[in-house]
LUMKOL-240115 format. One record per residue (C-alpha): residue number from 1; residue in one letter; x, y, z. Coordinates in nm, 4 decimals, decimal comma. Example, Ala and Ser with C-alpha at 12.3 -4.5 7.8 and 13.67 -1.06 7.14 Angstrom:
BEGIN
+-----+-----+----------+----------+----------+
|   n | res |        X |        Y |        Z |
+-----+-----+----------+----------+----------+
|   1 |   A |   1,2300 |  -0,4500 |   0,7800 |
|   2 |   S |   1,3670 |  -0,1060 |   0,7140 |
+-----+-----+----------+----------+----------+
//
This chain:
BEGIN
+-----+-----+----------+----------+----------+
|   n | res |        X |        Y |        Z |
+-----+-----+----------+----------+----------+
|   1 |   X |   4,9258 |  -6,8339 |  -3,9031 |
|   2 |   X |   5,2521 |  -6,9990 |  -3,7561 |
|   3 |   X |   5,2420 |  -7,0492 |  -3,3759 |
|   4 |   X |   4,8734 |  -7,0658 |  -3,2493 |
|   5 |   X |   4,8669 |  -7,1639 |  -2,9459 |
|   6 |   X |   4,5036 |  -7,1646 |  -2,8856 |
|   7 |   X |   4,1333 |  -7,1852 |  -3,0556 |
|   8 |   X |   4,1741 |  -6,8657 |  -3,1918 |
|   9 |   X |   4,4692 |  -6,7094 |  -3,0959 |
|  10 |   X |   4,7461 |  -6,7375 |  -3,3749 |
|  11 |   X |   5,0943 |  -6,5205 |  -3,3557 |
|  12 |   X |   5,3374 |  -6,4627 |  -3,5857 |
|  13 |   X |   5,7247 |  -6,3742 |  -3,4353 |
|  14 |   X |   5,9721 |  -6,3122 |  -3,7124 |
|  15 |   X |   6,2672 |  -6,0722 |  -3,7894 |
|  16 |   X |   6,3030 |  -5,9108 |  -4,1039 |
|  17 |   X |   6,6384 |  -5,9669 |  -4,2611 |
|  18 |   X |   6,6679 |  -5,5919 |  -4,3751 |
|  19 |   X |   6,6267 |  -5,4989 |  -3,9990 |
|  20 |   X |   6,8505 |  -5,7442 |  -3,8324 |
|  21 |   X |   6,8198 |  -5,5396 |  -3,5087 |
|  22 |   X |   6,4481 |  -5,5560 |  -3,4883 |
|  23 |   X |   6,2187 |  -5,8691 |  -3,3968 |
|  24 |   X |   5,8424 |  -5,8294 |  -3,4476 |
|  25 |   X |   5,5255 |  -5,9910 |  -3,3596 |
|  26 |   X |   5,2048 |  -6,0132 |  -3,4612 |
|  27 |   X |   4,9162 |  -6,2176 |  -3,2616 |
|  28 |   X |   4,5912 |  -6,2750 |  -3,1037 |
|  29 |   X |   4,5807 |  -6,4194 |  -2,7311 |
|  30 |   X |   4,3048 |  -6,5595 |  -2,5851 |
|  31 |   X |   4,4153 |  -6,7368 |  -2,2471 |
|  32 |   X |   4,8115 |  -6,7460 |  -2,3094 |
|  33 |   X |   4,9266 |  -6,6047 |  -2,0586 |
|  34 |   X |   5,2861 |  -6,4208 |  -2,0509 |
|  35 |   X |   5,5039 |  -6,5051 |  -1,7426 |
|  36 |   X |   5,7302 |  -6,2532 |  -1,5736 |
|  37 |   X |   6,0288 |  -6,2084 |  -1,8073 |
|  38 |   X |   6,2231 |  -5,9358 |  -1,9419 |
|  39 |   X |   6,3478 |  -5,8538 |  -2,2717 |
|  40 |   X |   6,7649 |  -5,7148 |  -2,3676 |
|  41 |   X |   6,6019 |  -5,3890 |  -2,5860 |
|  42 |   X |   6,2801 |  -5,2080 |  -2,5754 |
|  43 |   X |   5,9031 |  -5,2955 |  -2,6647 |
|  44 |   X |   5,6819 |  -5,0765 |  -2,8220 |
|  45 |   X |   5,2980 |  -5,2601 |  -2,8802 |
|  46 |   X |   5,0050 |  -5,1450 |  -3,0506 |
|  47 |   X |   4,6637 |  -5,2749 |  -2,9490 |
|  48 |   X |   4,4020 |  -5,3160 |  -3,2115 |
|  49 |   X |   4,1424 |  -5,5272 |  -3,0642 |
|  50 |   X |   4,0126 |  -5,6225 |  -2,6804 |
|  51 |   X |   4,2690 |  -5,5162 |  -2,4264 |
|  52 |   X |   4,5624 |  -5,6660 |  -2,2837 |
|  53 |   X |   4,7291 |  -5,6241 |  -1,9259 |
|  54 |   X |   5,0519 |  -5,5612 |  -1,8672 |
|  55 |   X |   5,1777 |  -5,5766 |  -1,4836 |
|  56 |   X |   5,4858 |  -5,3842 |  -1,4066 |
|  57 |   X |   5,6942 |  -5,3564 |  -1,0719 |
|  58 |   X |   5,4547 |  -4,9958 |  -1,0107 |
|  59 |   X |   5,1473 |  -5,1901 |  -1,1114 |
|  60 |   X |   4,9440 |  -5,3077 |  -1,4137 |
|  61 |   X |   4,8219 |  -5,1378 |  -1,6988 |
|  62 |   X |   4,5234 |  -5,2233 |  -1,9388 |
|  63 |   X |   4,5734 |  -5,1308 |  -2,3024 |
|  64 |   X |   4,3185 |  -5,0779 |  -2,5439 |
|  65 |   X |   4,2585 |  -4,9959 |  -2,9061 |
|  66 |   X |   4,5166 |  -4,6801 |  -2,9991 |
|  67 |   X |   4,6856 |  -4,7291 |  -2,7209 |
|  68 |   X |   5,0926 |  -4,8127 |  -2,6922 |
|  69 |   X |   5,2548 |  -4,9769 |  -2,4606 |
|  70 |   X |   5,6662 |  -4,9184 |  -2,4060 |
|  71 |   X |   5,8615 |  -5,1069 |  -2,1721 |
|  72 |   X |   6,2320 |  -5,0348 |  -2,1222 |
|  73 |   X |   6,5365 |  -5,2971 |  -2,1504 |
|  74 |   X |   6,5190 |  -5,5734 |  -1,8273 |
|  75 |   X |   6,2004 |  -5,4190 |  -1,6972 |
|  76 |   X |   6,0386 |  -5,7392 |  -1,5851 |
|  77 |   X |   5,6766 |  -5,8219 |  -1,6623 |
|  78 |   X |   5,3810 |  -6,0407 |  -1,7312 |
|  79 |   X |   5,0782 |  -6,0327 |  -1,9667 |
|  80 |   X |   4,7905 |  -6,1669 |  -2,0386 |
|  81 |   X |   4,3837 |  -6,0770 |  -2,1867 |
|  82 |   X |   4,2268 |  -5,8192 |  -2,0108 |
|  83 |   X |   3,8394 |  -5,8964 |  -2,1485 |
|  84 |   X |   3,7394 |  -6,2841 |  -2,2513 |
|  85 |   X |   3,7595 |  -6,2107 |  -2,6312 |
|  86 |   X |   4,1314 |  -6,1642 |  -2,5408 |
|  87 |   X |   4,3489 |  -5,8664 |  -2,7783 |
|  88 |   X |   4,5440 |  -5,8625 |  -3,1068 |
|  89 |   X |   4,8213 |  -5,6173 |  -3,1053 |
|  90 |   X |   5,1287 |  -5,5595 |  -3,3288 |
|  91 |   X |   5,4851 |  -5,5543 |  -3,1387 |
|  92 |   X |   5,8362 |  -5,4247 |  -3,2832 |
|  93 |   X |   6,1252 |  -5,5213 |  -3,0445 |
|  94 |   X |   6,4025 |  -5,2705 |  -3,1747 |
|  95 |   X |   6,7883 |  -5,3162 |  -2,9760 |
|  96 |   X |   6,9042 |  -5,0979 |  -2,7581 |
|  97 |   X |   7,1474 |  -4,9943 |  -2,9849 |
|  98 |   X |   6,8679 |  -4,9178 |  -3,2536 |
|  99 |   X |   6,7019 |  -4,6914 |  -2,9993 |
| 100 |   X |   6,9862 |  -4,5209 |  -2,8706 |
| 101 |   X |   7,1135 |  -4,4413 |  -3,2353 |
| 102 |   X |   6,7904 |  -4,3025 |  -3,3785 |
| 103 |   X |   6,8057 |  -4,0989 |  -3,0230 |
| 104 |   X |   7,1340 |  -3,9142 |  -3,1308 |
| 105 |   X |   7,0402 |  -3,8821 |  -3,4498 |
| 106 |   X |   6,6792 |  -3,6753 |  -3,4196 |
| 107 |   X |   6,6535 |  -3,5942 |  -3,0459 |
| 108 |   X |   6,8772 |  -3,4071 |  -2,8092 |
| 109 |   X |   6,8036 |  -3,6723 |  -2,5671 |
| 110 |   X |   7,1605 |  -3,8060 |  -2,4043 |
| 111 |   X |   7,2808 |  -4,0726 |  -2,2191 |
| 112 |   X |   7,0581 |  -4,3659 |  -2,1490 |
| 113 |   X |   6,7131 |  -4,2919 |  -2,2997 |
| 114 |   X |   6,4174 |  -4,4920 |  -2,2025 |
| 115 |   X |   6,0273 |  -4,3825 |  -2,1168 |
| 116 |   X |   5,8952 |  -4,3268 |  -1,7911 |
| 117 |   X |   5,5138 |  -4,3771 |  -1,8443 |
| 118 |   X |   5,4199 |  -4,7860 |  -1,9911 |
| 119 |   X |   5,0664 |  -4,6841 |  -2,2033 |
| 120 |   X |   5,0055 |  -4,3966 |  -2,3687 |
| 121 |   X |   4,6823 |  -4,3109 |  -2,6118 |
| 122 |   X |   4,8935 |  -4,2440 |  -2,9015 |
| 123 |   X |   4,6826 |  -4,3702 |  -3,2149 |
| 124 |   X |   4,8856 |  -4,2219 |  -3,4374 |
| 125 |   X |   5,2107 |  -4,3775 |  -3,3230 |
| 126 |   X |   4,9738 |  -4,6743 |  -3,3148 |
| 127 |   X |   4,9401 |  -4,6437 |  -3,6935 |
| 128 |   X |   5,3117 |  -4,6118 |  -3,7348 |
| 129 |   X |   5,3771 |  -4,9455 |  -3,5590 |
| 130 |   X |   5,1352 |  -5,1491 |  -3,8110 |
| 131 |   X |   5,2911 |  -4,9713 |  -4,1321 |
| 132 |   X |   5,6317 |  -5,0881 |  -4,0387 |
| 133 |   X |   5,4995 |  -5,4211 |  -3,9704 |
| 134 |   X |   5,2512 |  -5,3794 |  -4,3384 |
| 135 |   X |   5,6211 |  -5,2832 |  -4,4960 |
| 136 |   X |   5,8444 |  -5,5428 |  -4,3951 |
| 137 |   X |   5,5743 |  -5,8062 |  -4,4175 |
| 138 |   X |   5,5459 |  -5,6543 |  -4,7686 |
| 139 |   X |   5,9590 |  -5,6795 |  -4,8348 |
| 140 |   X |   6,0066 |  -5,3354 |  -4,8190 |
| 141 |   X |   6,3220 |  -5,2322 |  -4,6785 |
| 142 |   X |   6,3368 |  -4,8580 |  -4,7808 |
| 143 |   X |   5,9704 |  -4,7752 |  -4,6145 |
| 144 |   X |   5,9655 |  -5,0359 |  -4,2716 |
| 145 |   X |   6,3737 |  -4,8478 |  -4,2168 |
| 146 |   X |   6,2241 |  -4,5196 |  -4,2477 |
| 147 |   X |   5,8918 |  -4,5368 |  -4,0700 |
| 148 |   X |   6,0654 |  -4,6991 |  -3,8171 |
| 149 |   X |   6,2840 |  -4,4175 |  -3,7317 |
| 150 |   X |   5,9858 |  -4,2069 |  -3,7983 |
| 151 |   X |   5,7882 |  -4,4178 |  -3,5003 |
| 152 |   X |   6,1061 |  -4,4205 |  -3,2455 |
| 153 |   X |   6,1284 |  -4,0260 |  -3,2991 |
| 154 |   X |   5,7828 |  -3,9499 |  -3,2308 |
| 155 |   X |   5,7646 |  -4,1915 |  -2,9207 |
| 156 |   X |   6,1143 |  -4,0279 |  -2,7825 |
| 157 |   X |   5,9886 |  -3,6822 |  -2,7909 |
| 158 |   X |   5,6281 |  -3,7239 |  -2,7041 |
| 159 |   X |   5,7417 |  -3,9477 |  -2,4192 |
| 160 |   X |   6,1345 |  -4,0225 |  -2,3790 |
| 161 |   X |   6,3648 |  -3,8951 |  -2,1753 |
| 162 |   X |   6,7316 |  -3,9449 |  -2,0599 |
| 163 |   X |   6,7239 |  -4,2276 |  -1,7872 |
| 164 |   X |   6,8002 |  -4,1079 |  -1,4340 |
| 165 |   X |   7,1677 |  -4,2370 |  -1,3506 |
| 166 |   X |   7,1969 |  -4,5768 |  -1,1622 |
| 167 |   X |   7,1168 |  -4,5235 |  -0,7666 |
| 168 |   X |   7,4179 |  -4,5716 |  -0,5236 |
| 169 |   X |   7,4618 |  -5,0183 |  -0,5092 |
| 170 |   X |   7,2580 |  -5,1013 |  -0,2490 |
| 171 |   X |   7,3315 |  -5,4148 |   0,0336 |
| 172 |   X |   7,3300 |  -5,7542 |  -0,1342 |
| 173 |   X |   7,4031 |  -5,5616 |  -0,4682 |
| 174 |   X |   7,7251 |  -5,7766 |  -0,5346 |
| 175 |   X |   7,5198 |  -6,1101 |  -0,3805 |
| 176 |   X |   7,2714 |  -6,1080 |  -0,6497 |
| 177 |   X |   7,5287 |  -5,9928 |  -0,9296 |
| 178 |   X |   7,7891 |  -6,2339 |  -0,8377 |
| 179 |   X |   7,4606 |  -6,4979 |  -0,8028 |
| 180 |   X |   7,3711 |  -6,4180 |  -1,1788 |
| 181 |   X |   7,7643 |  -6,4585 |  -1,3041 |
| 182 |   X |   7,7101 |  -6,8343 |  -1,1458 |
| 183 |   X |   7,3815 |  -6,8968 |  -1,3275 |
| 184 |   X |   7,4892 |  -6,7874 |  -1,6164 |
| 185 |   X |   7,7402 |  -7,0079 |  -1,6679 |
| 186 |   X |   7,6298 |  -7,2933 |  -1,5128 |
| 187 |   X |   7,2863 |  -7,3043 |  -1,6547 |
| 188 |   X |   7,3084 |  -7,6488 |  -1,7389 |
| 189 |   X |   7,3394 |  -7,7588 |  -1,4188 |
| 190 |   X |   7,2373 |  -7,4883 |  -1,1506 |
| 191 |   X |   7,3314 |  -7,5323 |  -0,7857 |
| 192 |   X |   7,0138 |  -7,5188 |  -0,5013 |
| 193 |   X |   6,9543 |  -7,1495 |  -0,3949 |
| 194 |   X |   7,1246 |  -7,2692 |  -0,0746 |
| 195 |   X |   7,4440 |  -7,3795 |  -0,2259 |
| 196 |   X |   7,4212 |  -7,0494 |  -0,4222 |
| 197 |   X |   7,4221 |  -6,8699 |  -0,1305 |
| 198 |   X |   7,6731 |  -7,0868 |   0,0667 |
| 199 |   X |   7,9511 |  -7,0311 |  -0,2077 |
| 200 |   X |   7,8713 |  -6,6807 |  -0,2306 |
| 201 |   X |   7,8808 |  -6,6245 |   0,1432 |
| 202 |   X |   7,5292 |  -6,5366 |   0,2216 |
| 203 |   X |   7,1981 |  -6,6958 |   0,3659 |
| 204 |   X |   6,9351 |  -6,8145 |   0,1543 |
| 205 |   X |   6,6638 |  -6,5724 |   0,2031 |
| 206 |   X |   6,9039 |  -6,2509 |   0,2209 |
| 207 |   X |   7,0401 |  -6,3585 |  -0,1611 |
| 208 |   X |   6,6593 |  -6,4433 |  -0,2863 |
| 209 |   X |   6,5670 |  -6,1506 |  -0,1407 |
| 210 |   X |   6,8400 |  -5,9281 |  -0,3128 |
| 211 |   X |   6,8357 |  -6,1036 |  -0,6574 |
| 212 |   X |   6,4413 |  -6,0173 |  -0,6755 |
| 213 |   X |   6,5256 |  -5,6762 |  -0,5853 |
| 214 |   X |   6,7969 |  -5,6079 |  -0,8157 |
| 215 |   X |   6,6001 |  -5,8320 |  -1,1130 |
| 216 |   X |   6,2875 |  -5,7629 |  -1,0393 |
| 217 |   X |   6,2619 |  -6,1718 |  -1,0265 |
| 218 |   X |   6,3429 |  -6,4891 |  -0,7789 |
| 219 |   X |   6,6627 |  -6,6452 |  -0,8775 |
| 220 |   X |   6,4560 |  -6,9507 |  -1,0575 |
| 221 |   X |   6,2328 |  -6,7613 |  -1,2397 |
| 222 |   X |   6,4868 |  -6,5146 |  -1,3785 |
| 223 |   X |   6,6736 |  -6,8304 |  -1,5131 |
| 224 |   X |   6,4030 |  -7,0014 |  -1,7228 |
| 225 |   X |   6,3853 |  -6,6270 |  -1,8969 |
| 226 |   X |   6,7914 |  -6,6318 |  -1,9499 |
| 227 |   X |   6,7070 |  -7,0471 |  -2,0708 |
| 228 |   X |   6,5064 |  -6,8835 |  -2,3290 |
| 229 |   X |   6,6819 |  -6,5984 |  -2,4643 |
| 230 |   X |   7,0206 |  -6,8155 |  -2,4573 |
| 231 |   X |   6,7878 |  -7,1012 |  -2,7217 |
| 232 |   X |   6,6402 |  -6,7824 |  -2,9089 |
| 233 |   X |   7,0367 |  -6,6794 |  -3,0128 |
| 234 |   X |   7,1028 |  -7,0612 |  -3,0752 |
| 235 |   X |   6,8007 |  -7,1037 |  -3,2821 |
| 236 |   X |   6,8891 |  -6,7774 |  -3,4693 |
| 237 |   X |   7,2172 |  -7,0150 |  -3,5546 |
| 238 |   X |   7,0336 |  -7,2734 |  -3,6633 |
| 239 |   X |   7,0949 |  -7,5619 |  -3,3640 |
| 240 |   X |   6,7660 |  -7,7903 |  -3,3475 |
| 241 |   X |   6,5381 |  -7,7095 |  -3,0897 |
| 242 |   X |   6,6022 |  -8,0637 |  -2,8943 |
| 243 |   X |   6,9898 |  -8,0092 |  -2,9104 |
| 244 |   X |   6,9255 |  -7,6092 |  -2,7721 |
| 245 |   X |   6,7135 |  -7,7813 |  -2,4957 |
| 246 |   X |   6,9625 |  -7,9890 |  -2,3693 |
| 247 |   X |   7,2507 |  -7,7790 |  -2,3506 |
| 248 |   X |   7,0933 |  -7,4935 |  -2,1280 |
| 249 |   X |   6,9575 |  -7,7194 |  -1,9008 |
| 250 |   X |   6,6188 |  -7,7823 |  -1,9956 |
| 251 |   X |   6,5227 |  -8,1642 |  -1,9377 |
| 252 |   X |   6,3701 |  -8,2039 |  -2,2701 |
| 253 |   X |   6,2175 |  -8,0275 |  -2,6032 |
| 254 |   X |   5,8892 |  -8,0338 |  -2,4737 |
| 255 |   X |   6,0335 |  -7,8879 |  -2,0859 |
| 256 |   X |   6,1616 |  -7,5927 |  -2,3899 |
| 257 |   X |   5,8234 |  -7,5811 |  -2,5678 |
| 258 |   X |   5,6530 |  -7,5266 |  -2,2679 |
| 259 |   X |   5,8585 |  -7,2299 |  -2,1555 |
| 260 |   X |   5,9480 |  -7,1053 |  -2,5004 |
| 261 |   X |   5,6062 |  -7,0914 |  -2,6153 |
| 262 |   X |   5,4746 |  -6,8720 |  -2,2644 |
| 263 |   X |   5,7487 |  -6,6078 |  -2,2860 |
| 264 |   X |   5,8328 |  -6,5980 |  -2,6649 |
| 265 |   X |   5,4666 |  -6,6236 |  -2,7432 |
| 266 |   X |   5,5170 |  -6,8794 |  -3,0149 |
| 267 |   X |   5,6981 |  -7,2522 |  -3,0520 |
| 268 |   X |   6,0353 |  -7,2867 |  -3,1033 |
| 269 |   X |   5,9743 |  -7,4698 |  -3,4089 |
| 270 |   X |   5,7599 |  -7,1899 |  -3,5556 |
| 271 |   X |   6,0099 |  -6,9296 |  -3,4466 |
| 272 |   X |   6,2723 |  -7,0627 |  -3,6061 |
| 273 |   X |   6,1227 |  -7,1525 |  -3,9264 |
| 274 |   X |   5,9977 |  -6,7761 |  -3,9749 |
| 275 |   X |   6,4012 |  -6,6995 |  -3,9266 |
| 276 |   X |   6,4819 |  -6,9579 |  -4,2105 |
| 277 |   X |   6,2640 |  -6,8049 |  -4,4279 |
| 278 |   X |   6,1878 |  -6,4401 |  -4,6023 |
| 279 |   X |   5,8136 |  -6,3405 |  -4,6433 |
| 280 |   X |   5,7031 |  -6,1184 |  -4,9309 |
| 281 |   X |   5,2931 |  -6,1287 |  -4,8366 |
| 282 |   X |   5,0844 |  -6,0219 |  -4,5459 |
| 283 |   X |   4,9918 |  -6,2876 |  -4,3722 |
| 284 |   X |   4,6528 |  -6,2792 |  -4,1833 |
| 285 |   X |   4,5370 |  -6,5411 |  -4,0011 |
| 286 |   X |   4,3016 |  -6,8414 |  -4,0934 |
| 287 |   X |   3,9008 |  -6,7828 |  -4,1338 |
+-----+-----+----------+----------+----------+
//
């Protein structure tokens, strides 16, 4: 299968063309591990085999066989094998607009919805997230749409609810915003955390110390995770990986595979190949 990282691990990360809002993932890991990153919609993972661990600003949590994991939008996190044989799990990464829609539509949820507990035994909305994997690896639109909105209904009202509002913007709130603005558009060619903080009018350690808090991530570490989802929407275009590499700031393709491959969970070469192309079988991996 494309993307193995491993002796036997092997991923799949694709996006069905039907469900243009919706990325998925299928894989085996071993000893990749998953940095601390975050992700612009939701996750929702089934675990089939071993267990994987997911840590969390509350704490980690080990998933096993029927159990679902959910993470909210820019909830940062890391992951990795939980027991030496690793886990296999199947992933859908719906938008937040997907979400938010199918809320409206079937729930009487308002406002920002999201899930306050990360794993859940839920076998059955296990099963759900394989057949909408089984259906779009199978090409069909009409079945992976409608189990889909089947899945997000069932997770909302066995475990969503409306998002408590924002909490009042706390010291060093408009520091670490202000510090992400910069970042973002100079992420090519980012200053030192203590020019950062010189232009923005703060100390060093008071703006690290604020960014983490607001991001759940040092100012560094947040960036490599905006590198990659800034080459994920340029691959989606169709730029080569070297050319994506070099014009957010990484120092070369490999610097990109590196980083690409531990929060993506697959190559950038594999990932974009799987968007170049439509599958119509159910690919399993080798032996």
């Amino acid at each position: 299968m494309a993307g193995a990282a491993g002796p036997g691990e092997w991923a799949r990360h694709w996006q069905y063309e039907e469900l243009p809002e919706l990325d998925l993932l299928r894989a085996r890991y071993v000893r990749h591990t998953f940095p601390r990153h975050s992700h612009e919609g939701y996750v929702f993972g089934a675990v089939s085999q071993g267990i994987e661990d997911v840590a969390l600003p509350g704490g980690t949590v080990h998933a096993g066989p029927g159990s679902v994991v959910m993470i909210n939008p820019e909830v940062p996190h890391t992951a990795r094998a939980g027991v030496p044989e690793g886990w296999v799990y199947a992933t859908l990464y719906p938008s937040a607009q997907v979400i938010s829609d199918i809320a409206a539509d079937t729930t009487n949820l308002r406002g920002t919805v999201g899930f306050t507990e990360t794993r859940v035994s839920d076998p059955h909305a296990a099963r759900l997230i394989g057949a909408v994997h089984r259906a779009a690896e199978e090409g069909n639109a009409l079945a992976a749409d409608s189990v889909l909105r089947v899945l997000v209904t069932h997770l909302l009202t066995r475990h969503g609810s409306a998002l408590p509002p924002f909490e009042p913007r706390a010291a060093g709130t408009r520091d670490a915003e202000r510090a992400r603005a910069v970042l973002e558009s100079r992420m090519a060619g980012p200053p030192t955390l203590a020019a950062l903080a010189t232009e923005l009018g703060t100390s060093p350690f008071a703006l690290l110390r604020a960014f983490k808090k607001q991001y759940g991530m040092p100012p560094h570490t947040w960036l490599t995770d905006a590198r990659v989802r800034r080459v994920r929407r340029m691959l989606d275009a169709g730029t080569p990986p070297a050319v994506a590499a070099a014009e957010v700031g990484f120092t070369d393709q490999p610097h990109l595979n590196r980083h690409f491959t531990r929060i993506v969970g697959v190559p950038p070469g594999a990932y974009q190949r799987e968007r170049a192309r439509t599958y119509k079988t159910d690919p399993e991996p080798p032996g």
